[in-house]
N, CA, C and O atoms as CSV, one atom per row, in Angstrom:
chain,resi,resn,atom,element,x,y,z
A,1,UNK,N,N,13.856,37.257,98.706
A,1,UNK,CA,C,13.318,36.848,99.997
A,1,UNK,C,C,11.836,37.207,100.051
A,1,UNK,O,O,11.375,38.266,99.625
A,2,UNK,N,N,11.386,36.578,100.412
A,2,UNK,CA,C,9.396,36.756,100.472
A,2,UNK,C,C,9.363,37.075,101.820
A,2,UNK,O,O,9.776,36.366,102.737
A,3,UNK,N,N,8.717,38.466,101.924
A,3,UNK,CA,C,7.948,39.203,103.258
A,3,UNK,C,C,6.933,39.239,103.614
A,3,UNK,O,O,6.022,39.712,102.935
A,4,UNK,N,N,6.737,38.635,105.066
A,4,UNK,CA,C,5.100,38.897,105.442
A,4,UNK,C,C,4.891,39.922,106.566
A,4,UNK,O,O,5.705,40.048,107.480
A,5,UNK,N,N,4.188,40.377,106.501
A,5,UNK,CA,C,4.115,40.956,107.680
A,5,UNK,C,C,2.622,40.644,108.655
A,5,UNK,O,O,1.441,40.729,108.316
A,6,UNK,N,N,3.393,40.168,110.291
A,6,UNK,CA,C,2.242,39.843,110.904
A,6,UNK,C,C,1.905,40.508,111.377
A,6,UNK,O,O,2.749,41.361,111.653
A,7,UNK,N,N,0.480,40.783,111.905
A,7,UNK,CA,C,0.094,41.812,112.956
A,7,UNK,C,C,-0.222,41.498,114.118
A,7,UNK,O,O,-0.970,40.523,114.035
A,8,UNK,N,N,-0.031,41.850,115.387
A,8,UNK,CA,C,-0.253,40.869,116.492
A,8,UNK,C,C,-1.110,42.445,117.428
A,8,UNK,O,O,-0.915,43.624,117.131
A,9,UNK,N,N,-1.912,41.986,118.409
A,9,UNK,CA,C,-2.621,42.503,119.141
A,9,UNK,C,C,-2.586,42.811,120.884
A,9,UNK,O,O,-3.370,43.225,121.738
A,10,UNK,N,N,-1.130,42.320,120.806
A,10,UNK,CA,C,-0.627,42.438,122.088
A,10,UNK,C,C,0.515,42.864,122.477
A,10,UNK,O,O,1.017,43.599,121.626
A,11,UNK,N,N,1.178,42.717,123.435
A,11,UNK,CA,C,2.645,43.322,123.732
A,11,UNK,C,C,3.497,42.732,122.682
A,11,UNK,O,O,4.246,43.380,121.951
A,12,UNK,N,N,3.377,41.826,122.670
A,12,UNK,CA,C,4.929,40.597,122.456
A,12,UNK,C,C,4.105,39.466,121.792
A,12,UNK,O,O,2.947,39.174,122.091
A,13,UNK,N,N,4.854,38.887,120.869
A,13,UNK,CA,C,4.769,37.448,120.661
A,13,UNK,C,C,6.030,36.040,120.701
A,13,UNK,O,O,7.125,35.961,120.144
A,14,UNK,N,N,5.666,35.552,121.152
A,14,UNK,CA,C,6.837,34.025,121.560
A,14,UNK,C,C,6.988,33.912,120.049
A,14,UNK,O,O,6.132,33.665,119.199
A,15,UNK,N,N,8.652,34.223,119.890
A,15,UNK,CA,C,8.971,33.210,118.312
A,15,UNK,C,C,8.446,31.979,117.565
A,15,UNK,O,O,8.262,31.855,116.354
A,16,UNK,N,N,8.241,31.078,118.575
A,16,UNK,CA,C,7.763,30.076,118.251
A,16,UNK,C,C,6.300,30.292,117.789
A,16,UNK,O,O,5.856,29.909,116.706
A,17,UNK,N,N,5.476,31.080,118.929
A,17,UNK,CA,C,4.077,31.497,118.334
A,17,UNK,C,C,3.478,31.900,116.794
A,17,UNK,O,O,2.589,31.677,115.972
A,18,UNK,N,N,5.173,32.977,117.207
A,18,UNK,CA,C,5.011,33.644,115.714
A,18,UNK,C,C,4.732,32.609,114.689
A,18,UNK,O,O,3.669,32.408,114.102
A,19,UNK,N,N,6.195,31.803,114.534
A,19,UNK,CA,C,6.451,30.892,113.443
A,19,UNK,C,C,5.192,30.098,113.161
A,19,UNK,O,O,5.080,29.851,111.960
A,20,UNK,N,N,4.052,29.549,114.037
A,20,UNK,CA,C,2.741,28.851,114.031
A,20,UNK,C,C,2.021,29.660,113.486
A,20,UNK,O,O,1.679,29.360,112.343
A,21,UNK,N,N,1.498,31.007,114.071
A,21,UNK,CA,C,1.000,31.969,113.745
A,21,UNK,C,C,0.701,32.543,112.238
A,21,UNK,O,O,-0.384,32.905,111.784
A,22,UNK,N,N,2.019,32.520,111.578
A,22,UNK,CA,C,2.136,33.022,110.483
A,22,UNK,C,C,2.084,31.429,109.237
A,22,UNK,O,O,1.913,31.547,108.024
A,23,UNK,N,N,2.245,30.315,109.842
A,23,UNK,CA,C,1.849,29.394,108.792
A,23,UNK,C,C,3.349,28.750,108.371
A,23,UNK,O,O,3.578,27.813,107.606
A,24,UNK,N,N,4.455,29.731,109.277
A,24,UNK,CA,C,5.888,28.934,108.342
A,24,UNK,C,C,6.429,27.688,108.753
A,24,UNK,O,O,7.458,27.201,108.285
A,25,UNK,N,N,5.502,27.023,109.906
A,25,UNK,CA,C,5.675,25.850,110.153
A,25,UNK,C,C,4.025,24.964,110.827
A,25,UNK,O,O,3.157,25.691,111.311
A,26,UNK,N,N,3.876,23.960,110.787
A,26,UNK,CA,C,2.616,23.333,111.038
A,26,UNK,C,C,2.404,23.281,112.824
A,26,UNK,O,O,1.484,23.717,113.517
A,27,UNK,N,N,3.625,22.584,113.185
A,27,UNK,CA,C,3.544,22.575,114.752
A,27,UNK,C,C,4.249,22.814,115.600
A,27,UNK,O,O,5.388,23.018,115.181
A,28,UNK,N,N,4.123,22.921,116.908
A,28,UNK,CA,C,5.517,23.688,117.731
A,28,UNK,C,C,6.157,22.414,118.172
A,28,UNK,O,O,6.454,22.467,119.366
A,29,UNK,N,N,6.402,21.515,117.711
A,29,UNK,CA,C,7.594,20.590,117.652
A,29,UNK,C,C,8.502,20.854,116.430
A,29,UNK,O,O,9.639,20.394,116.319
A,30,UNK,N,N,7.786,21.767,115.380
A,30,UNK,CA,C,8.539,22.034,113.867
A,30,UNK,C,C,8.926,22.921,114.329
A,30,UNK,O,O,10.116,22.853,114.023
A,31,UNK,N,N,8.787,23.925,114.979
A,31,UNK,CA,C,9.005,25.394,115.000
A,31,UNK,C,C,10.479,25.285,116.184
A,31,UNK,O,O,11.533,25.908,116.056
A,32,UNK,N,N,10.210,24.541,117.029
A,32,UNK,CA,C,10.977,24.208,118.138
A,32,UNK,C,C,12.667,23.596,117.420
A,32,UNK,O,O,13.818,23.903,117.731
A,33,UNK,N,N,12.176,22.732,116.478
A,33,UNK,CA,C,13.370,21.673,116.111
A,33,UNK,C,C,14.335,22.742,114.964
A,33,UNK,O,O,15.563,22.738,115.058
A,34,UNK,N,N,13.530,23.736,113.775
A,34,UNK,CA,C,14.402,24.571,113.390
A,34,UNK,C,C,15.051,26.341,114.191
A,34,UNK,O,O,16.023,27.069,113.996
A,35,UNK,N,N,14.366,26.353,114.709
A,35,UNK,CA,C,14.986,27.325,115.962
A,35,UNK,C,C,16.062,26.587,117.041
A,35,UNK,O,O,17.036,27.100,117.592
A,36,UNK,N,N,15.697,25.606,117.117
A,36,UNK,CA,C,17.060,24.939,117.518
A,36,UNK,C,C,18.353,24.618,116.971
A,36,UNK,O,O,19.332,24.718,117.711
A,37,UNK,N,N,18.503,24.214,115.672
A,37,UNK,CA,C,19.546,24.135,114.493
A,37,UNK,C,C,19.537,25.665,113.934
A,37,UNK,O,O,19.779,25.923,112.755
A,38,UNK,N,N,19.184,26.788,115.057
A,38,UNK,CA,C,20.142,27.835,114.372
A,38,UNK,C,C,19.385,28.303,113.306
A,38,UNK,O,O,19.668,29.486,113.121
A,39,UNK,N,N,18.172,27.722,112.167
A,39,UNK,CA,C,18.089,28.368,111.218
A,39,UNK,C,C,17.071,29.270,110.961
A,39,UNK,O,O,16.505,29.517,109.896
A,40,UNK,N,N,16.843,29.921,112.530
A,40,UNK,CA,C,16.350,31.393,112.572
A,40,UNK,C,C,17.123,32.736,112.890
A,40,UNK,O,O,18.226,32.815,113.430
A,41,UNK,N,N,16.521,33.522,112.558
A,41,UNK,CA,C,17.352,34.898,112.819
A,41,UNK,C,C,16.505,35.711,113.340
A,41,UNK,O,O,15.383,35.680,112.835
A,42,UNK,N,N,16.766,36.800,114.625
A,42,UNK,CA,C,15.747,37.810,114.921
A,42,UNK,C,C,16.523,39.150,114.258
A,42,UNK,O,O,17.710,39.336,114.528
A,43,UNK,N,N,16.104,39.679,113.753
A,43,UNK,CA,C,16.686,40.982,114.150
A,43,UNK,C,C,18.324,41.249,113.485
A,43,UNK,O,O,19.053,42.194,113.788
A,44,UNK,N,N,18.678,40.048,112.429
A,44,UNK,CA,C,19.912,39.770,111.886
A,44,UNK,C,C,20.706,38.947,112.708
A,44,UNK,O,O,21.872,38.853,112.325
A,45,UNK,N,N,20.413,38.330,113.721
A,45,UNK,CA,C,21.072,37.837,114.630
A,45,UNK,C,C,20.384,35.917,115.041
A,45,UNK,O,O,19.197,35.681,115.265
A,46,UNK,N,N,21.129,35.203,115.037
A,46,UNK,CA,C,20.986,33.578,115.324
A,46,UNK,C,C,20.200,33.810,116.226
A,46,UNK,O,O,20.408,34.795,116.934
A,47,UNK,N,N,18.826,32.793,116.514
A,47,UNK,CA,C,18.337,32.927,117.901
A,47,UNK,C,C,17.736,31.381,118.368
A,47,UNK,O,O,16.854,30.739,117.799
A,48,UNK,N,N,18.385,31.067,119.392
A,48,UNK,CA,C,17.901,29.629,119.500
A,48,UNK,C,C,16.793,29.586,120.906
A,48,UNK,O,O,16.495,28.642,121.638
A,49,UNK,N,N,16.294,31.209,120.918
A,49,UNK,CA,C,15.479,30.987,122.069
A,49,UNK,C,C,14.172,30.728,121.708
A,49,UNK,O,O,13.752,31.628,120.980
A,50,UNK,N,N,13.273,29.768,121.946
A,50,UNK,CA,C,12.246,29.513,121.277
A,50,UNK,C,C,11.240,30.199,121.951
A,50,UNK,O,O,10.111,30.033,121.489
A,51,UNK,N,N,11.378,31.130,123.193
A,51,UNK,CA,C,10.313,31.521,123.786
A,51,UNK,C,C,10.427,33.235,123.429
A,51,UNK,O,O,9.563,34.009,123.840
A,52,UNK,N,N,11.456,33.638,122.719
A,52,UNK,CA,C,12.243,35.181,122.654
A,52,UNK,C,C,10.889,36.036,122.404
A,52,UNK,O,O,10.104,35.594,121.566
A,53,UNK,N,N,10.589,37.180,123.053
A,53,UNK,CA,C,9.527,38.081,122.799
A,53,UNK,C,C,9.743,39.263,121.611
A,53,UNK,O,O,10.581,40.162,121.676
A,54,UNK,N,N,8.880,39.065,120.621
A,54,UNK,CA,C,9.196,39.555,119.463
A,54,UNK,C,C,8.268,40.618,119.810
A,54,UNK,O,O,7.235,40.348,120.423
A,55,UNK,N,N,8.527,41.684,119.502
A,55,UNK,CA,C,7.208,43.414,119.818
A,55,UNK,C,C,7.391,43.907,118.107
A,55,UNK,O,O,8.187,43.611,117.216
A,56,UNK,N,N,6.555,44.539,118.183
A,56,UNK,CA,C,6.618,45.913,116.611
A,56,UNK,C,C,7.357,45.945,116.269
A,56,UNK,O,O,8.256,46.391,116.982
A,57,UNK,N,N,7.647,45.580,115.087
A,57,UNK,CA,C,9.117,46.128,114.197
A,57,UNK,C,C,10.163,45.182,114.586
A,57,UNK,O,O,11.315,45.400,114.211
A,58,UNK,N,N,9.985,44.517,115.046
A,58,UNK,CA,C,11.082,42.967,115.163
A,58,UNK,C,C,10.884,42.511,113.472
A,58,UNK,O,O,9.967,42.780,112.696
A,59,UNK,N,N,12.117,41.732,113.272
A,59,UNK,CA,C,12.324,40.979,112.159
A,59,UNK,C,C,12.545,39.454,112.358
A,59,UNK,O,O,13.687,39.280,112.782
A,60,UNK,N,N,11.929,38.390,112.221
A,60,UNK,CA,C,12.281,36.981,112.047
A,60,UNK,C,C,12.335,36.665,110.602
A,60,UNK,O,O,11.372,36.952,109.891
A,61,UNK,N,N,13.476,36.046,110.075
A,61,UNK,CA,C,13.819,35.347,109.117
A,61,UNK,C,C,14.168,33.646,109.705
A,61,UNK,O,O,14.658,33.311,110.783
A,62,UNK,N,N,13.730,32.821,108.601
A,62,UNK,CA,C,13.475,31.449,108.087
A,62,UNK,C,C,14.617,31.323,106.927
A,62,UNK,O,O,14.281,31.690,105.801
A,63,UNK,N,N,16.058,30.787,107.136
A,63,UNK,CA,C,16.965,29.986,106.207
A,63,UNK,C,C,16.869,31.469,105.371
A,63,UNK,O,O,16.930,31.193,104.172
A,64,UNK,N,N,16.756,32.750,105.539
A,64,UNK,CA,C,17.360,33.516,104.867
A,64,UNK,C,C,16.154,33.886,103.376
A,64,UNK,O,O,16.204,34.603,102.376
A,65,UNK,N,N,15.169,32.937,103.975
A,65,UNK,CA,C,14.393,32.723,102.287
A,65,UNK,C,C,12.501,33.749,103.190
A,65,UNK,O,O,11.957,34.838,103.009
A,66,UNK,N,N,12.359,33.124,103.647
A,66,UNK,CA,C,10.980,34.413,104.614
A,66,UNK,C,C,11.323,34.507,105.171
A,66,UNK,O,O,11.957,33.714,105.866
A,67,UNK,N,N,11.029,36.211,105.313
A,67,UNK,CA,C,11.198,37.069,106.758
A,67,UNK,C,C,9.864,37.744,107.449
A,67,UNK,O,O,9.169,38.558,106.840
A,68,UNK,N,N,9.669,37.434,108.408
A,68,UNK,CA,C,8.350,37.575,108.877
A,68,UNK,C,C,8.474,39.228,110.008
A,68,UNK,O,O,9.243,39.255,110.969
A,69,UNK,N,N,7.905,40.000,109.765
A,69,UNK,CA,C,7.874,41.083,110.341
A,69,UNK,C,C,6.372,41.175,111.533
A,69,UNK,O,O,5.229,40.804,111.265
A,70,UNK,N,N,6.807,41.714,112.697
A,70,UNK,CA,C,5.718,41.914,113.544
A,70,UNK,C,C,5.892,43.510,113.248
A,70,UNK,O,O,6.833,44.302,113.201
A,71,UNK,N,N,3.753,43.577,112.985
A,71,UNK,CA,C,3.236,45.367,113.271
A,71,UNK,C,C,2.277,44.960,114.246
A,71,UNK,O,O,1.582,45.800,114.817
């Protein structure tokens, strides 16, 4: 599995942000359409909320293959 880790500068970041943010998808109609089919995970767990507030030390994984870490 390939790890990135993002760093963000605020409280929280929107999943979806993240997913833009970090490059693992181009636009938030991409980011929107695989968070919808389920094939994200926060935290080990399915998440189809596209707005979910990710803080420090949250985990998002992509199909099990990148996992994107917020510091």
């Amino acid at each position: 599995m390939e790890t990135h880790e993002i760093k963000i500068r605020t409280e929280y970041i929107k999943l979806q942000d993240l997913l833009k943010f970090a490059g693992a998808v181009e636009t938030g109609g991409d980011a929107k359409l695989i968070i919808q089919e389920g094939r994200v995970t926060v935290n080990g767990q399915v998440c189809t909320m596209r707005g979910r507030k990710l803080r420090p030390g949250d985990r998002a994984a992509i199909d099990g293959e990148t996992e994107l870490i917020v510091t």
